[in-house]
C-alpha positions in Angstrom: 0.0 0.0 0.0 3.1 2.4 0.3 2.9 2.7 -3.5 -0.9 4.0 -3.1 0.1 6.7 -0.8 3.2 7.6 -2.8 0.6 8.5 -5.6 -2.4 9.7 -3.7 -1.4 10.9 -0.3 -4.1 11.3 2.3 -5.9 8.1 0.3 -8.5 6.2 2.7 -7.3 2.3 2.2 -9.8 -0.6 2.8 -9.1 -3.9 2.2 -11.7 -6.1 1.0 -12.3 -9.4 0.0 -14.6 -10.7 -3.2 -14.5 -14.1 -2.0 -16.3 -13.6 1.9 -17.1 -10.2 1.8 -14.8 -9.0 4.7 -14.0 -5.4 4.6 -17.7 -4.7 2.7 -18.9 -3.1 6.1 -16.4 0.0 6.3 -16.4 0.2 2.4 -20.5 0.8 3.0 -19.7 2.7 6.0 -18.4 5.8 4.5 -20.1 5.9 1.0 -22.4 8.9 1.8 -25.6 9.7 0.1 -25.8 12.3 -2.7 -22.6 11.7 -3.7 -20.6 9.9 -6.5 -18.0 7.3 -6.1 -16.0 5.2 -8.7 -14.7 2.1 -8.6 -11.3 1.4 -10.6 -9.0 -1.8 -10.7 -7.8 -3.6 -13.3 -9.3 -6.1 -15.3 -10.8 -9.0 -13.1 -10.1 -7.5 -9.6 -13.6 -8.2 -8.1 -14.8 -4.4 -8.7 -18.2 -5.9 -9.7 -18.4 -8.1 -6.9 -18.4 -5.1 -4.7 -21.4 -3.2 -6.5 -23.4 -6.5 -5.8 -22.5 -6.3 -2.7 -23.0 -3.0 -2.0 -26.3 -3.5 -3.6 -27.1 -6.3 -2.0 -28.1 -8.4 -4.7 -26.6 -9.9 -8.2 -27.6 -6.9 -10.8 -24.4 -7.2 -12.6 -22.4 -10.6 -13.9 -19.7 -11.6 -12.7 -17.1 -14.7 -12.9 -15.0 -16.5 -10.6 -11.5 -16.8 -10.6 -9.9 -19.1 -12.9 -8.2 -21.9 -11.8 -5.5 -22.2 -14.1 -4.1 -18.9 -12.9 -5.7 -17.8 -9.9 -6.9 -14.4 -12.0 -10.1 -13.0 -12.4 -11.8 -12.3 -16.2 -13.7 -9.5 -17.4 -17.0 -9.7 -17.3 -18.3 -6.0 -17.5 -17.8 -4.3 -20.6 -20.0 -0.9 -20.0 -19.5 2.1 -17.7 -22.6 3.2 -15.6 -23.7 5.4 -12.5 -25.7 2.8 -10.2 -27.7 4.2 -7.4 -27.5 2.5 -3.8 -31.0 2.0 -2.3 -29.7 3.8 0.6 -29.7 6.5 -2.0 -25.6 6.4 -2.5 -24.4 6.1 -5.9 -21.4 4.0 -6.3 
């Protein structure tokens, strides 16, 4: 995480995990309403497993992780502003 703060000092770091969800909690915890987040990672990181999450349902596809390489695939293939029924947009 060193390399995060080099490039974005001040940067709120949460770690999180697709696979049981730990680390969703104080992800949810400071989204706010009326106002608009983003979600970047690269290809196959499990930002799409977060919005469903977040949303609390399966809107979006997703994959698992290949076991061949241990990587994720791309599944999404549009951008979009999704609204949080807590009124959040993510």
């Amino acid at each position: 995480m060193p390399r995060i703060r080099a490039v974005q000092p001040g940067s709120e770091i949460f770690s999180y995990s697709s696979e049981t969800g730990a680390g969703l909690a104080e992800i949810a915890a400071v989204i706010e309403p009326a106002k608009t987040y983003c979600l970047l990672g690269s290809s196959g990181v499990g930002k799409t497993t977060l919005l469903n999450r977040l949303l609390g349902r399966n809107e979006f596809e997703t994959k698992t992780v290949r076991l061949d390489d241990g990587k994720g695939g791309t599944t999404t293939t549009r951008r979009q502003l999704v609204r949080l029924e807590s009124g959040r947009s993510s």
